[in-house]
C-alpha positions in Angstrom: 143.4 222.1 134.0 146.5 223.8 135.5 149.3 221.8 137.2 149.5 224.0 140.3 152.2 221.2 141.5 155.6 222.5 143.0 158.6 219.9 142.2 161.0 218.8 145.1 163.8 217.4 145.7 163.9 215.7 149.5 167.0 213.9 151.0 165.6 210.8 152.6 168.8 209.7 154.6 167.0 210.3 157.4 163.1 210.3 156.7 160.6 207.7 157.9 158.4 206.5 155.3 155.1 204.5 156.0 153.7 202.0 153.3 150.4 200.4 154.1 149.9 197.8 151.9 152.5 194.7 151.3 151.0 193.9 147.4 152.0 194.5 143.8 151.8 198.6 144.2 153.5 198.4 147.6 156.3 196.1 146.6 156.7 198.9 143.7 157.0 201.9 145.9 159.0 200.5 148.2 161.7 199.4 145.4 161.4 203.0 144.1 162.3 204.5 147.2 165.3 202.4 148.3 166.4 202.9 144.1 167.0 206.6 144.8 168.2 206.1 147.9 169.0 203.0 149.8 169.5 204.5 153.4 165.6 205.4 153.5 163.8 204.0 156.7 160.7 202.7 155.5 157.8 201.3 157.4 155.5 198.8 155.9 152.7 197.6 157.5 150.2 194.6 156.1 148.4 191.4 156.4 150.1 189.9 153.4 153.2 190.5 151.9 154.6 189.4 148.2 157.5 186.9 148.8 159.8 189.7 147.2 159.5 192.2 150.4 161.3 189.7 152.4 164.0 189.6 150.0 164.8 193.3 150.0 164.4 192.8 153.7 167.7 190.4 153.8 169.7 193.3 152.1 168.3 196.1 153.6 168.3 196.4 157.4 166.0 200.1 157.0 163.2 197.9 155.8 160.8 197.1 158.4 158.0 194.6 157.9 155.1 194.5 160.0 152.5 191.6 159.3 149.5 192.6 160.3 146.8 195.2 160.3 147.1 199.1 160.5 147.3 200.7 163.6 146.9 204.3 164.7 150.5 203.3 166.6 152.2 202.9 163.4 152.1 207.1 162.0 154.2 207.7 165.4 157.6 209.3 164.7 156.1 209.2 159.9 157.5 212.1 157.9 155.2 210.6 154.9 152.7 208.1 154.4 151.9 206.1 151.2 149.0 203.9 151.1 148.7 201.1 148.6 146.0 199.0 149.7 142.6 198.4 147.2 140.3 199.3 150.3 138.6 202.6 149.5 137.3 203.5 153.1 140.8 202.1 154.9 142.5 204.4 152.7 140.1 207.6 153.4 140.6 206.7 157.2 144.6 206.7 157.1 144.3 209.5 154.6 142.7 211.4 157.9 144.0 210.1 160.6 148.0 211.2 158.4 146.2 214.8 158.2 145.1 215.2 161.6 149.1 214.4 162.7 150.4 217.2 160.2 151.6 214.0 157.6 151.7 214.2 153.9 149.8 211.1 151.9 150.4 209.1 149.0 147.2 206.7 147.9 148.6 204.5 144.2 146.1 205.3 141.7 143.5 207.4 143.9 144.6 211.6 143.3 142.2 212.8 145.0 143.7 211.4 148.7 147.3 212.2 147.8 148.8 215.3 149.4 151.9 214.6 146.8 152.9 212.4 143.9 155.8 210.2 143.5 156.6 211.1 140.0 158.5 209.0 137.3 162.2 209.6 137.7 165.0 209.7 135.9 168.6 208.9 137.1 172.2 209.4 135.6 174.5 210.3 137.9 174.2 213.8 139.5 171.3 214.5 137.6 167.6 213.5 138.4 164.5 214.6 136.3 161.5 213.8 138.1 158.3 213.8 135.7 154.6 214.3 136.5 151.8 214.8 134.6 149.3 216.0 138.0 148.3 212.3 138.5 146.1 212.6 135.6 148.3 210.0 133.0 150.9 207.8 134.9 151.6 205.8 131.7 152.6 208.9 129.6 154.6 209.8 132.8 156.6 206.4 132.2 157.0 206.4 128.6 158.4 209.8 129.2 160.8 208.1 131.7 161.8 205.8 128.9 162.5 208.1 126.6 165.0 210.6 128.7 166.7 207.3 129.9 167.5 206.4 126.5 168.3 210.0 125.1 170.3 211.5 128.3 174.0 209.9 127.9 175.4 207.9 130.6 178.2 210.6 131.1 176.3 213.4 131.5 177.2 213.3 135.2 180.8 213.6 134.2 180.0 217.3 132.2 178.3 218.5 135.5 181.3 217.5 137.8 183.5 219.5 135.0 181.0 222.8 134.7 181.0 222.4 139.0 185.0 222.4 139.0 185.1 225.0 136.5 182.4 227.4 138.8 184.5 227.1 142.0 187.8 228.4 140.2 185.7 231.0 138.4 186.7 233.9 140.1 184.2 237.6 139.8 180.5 238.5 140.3 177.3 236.0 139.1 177.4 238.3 135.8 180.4 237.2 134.4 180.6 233.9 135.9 176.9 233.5 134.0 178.4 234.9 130.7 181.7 232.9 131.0 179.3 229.3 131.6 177.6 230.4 128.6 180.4 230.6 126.1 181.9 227.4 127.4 178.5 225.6 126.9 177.5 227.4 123.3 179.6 224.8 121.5 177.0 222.3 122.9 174.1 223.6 120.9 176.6 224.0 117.6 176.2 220.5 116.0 176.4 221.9 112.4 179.8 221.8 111.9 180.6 218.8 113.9 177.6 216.6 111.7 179.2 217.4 108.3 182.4 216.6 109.4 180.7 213.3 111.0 179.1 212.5 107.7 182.4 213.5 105.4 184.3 210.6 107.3 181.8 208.7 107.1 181.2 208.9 103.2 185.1 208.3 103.0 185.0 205.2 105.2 182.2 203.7 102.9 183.8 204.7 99.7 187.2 203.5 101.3 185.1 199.7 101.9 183.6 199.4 98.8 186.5 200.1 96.5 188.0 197.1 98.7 185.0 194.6 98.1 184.8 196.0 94.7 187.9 195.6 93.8 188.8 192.2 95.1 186.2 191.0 93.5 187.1 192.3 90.1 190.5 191.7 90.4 190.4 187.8 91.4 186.8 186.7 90.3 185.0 188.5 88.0 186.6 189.6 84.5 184.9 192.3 82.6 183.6 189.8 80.4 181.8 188.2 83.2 180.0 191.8 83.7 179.0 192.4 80.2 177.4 188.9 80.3 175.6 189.2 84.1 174.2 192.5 82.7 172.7 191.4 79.3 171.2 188.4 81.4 170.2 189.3 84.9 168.3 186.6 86.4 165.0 187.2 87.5 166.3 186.4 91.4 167.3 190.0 91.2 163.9 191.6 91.6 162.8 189.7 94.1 165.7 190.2 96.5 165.4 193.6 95.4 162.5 194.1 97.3 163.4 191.9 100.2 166.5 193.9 100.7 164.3 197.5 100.5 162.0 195.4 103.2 164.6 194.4 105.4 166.4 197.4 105.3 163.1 199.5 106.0 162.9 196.4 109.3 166.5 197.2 110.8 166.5 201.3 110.1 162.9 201.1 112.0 164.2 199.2 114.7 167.2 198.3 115.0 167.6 195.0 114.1 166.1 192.0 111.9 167.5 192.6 108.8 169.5 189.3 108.9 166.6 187.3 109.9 164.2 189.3 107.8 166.5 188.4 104.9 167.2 185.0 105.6 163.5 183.9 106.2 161.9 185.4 102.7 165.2 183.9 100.7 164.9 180.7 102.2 161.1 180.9 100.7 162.7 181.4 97.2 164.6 178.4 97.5 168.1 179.7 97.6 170.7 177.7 98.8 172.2 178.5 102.3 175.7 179.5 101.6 174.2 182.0 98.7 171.7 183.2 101.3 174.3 184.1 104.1 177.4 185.1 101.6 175.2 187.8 100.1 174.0 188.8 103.3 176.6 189.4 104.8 178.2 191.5 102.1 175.8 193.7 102.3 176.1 194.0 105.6 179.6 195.0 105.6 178.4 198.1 104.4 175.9 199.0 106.4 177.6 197.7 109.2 181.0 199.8 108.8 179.2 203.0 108.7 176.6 202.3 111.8 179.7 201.3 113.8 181.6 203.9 113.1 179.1 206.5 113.5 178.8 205.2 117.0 182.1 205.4 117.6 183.0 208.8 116.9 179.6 209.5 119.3 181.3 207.6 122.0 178.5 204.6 122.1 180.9 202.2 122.4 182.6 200.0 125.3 185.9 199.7 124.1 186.8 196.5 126.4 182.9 195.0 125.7 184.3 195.4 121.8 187.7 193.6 122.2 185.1 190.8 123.7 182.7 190.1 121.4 184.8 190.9 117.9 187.6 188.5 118.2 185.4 185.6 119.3 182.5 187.0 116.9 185.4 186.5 114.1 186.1 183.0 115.1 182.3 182.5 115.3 182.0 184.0 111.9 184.8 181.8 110.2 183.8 178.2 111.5 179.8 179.5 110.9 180.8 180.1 107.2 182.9 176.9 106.4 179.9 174.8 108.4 177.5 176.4 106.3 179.3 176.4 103.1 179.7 172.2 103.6 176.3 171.2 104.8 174.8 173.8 102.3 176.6 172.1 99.6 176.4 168.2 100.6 173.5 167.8 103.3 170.8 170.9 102.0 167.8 168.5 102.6 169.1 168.5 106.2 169.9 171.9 106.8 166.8 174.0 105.4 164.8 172.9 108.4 167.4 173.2 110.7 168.5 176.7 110.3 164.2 177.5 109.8 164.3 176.0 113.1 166.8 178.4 114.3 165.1 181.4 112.7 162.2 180.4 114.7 164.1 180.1 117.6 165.1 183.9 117.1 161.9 184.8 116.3 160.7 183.3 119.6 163.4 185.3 121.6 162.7 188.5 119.8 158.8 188.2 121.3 160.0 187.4 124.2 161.8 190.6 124.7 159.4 192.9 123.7 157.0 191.7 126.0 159.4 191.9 129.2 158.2 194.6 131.4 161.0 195.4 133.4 164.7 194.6 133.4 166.8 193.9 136.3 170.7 194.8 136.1 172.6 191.4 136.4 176.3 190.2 135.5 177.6 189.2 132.0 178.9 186.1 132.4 180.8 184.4 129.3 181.4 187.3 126.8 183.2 185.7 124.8 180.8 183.1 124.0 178.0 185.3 123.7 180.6 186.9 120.9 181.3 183.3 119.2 177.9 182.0 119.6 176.5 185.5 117.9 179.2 185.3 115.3 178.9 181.1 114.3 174.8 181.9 114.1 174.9 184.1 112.3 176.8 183.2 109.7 175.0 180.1 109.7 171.8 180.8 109.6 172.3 184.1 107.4 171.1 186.5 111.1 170.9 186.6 114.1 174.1 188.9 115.3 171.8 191.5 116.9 168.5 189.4 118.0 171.3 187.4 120.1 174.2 189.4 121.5 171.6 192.8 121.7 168.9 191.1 123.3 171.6 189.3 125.4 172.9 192.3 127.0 169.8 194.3 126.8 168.3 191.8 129.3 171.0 192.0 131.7 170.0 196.0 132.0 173.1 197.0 130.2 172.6 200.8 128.9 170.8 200.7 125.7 172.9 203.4 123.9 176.7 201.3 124.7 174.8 197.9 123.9 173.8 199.3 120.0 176.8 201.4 119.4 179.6 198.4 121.0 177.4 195.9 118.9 177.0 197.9 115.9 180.9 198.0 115.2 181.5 194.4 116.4 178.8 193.7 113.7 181.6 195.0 110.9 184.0 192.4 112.1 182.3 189.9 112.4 180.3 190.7 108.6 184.0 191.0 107.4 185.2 187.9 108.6 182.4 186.2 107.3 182.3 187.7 104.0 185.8 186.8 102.7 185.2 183.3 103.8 182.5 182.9 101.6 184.2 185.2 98.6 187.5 182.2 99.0 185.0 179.3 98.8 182.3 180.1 96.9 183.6 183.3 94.7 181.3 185.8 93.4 178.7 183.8 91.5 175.6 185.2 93.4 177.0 188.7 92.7 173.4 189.6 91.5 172.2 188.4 95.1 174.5 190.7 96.4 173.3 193.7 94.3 169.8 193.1 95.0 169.8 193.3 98.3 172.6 196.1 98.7 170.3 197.8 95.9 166.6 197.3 97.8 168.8 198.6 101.2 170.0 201.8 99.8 166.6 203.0 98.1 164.9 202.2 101.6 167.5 203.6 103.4 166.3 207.5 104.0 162.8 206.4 104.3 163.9 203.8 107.3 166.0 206.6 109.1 162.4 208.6 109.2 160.8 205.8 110.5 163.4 205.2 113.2 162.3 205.9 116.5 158.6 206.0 115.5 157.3 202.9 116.0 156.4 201.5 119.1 159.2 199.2 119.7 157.2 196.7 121.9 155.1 196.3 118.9 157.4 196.4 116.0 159.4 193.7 118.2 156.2 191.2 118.0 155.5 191.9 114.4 158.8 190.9 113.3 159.0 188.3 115.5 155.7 186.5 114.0 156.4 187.4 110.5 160.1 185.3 110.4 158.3 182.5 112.6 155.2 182.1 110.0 157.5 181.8 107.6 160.2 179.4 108.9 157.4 177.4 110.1 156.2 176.7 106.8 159.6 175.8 105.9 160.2 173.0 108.3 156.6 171.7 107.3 157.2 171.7 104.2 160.5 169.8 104.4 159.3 167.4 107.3 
């Protein structure tokens, strides 16, 4: 079927909405319009109302609440009319009676009463994409929504202010304004150039790391010697986090996040100690870490003053989490398996519990810097649990996705770093084949992971993960209890 529909833009400063209907899909309208523009007068008229109407009503003298049943009275001095009631012959009889007065309807989830749509919309800025699929899918219209909020970039209002500026001074005819925009804009579309020198830096950066790790580790721990000998007799350890490392690494590429956690949870099945468990983690990390942050920060993702936050208290975080570990791994191990199964679980839990929020509300970071330390100390401790705490954390307070991965990304390198040369002065380099595994397993699921990325439904992939670490913590703490 055609979409005969023709897109709109109104300015509501001074329209009079009607909303019959004070329930769940009236509550939702009414937020919708005073989210694109909070001086819209809006009518609503019902015999009930949800406890949250009279809340909006304390910020928002446009709101008008009227508690009790529709009138004829009430489409005096309407520009548009939404009706959001479940009665199918009220609605057909304010669906007429709107007509008959030259007024436009809305009726939620009934298309064939709606004179117009209010479409899913996207906001950043100066620009607004409104999204309709001819009232036939509202759910694709949404996920749609969801998308273009997280691909558009927050400063994409600050390009059109510049291309704006750059119009008005433009001095000649609409040709060669037109043909002057268009060679100013071409270097948009030219991302060739600007990837492989993105990935060149990158390489360098890695390359730059390793040698580092590398060669502190050859130069104050491990003698050639010690190679010869690790190689002729590799233990049989090395396979298995072999495969861990390709699974966790195939997790966090797909998602996100969970490779920590992921890793912790199957190693702490094999019986490794803690401190061997988090040290090789986390050295592995460092890698992965340093090039995600980085590529994030030459792509602008990242809140410089949200970074200063959560690394240095991260770091601290990092070095007490790594020392704690190191001496309850080593003298109270009995103790500690359950406990940090228990925190596993505990992520796990909060993990769900995000992917099955349906909507987030924008609210105010408070304590930074101990969502930074308290991210840092757990997850050194417990081997994860950087992104499932300080992500989640911020995600749920409605910050933008895009500065929330890329600021956390590069804190992440810190914090990894920190952690890492802690356990390389304490413990050395004796679970070197730990190490190697997992960094090993990572790299071989690497490409595969980046095709996966994006993919999956998130909601989904969230709950799986989720239940897989708590299944197998749980049977850790029963099995020690």
């Amino acid at each position: 079927m055609k979409n005969t529909l023709f897109p709109i833009f109104l300015k509501t400063t001074h329209s009079n909405f009607l909303i019959v209907g004070g329930g769940n899909v009236g509550l939702e309208k009414t937020k919708t319009l005073l989210k694109q523009n909070e001086l819209t007068h809006i009518t609503v008229v019902s015999i009930d109302f949800k406890p949250e109407f009279f809340e909006l009503q304390n910020t928002h003298d446009n709101l008008i609440l009227k508690h009790r049943s529709f009138l004829i009275e009430d489409l005096y001095q309407m520009d548009l009319v939404v009706i959001a009631t479940n009665n199918t012959v009220l609605n057909q009889e304010i669906k007429a009676l709107a007509n008959s007065k030259g007024l436009l309807v809305n009726a939620a989830d009934q298309p064939d009463l709606c004179d117009f749509y209010l479409g899913s919309i996207v906001t950043k800025g100066q620009l607004k994409i409104a999204i309709s699929t001819n009232g036939q899918s509202p759910v694709l219209a949404r996920r749609m929504r969801e998308y273009l909020e997280e691909e558009v970039p927050d400063n994409v209002s600050d390009s059109i202010e510049h291309l704006n500026q750059y119009r008005a001074r433009h001095k000649g005819n609409l040709r060669e304004k037109l043909n002057s925009l268009n060679r100013v804009t071409s270097v948009m579309t030219n991302r060739n150039y600007e990837r492989k020198q993105l990935f060149s830096k990158i390489f360098r950066l890695t390359t730059l790391v390793l040698v580092f790790v590398l060669g502190y580790a050859l130069s104050n721990v491990i003698t050639f010697h010690d190679i010869q000998a690790g190689l002729a007799s590799m233990p049989s350890e090395f396979y298995y986090v072999f495969i861990i490392g390709f699974l966790a690494q195939m997790v966090d590429g797909a998602l996100g996040l969970g490779y920590g956690m992921t890793s912790a949870s199957a190693m702490m099945a094999m019986g490794l100690s803690l401190p061997t468990i988090s040290g090789s983690i986390h050295t592995a990390e460092m890698f992965s870490s340093a090039v995600s942050g980085y590529t994030h920060y030459k792509f602008k993702n990242v809140n410089k003053k949200l970074l200063l936050w959560l690394s240095i208290p991260g770091v601290v975080g990092a070095i007490l989490g790594s020392l704690f570990v190191i001496y309850i791994g080593s003298e109270y191990e009995y103790i500690a398996y359950p406990f940090v199964a228990l925190y596993l679980m505990i992520i796990a839990i909060r993990l769900i519990s995000l992917a099955l929020r349906n909507s987030v509300i924008r609210k105010k970071v408070k304590y930074v810097g101990f969502l930074g330390f308290s991210g840092g100390f757990f997850d050194a401790f417990g081997g994860g649990g950087w992104g499932p705490i300080v992500t989640s954390t911020l995600l749920t307070k409605g910050r933008p996705t895009r500065y929330v991965v890329g600021t956390v990304s590069l804190a992440e390198f810190f914090v990894t770093f920190a952690a890492s040369m802690v356990f390389f002065s304490k413990l050395g380099f004796g679970y070197w084949y730990i190490f190697l595994g997992l960094a090993l397993g990572g790299v071989f699921a690497a490409p595969l992971a980046a095709r996966l990325a994006g993919r999956m439904p998130k909601r989904i992939s969230y709950i799986c993960v989720g239940l897989l670490v708590f299944v197998a913590s749980l049977r850790i703490v029963i099995k020690f209890i």
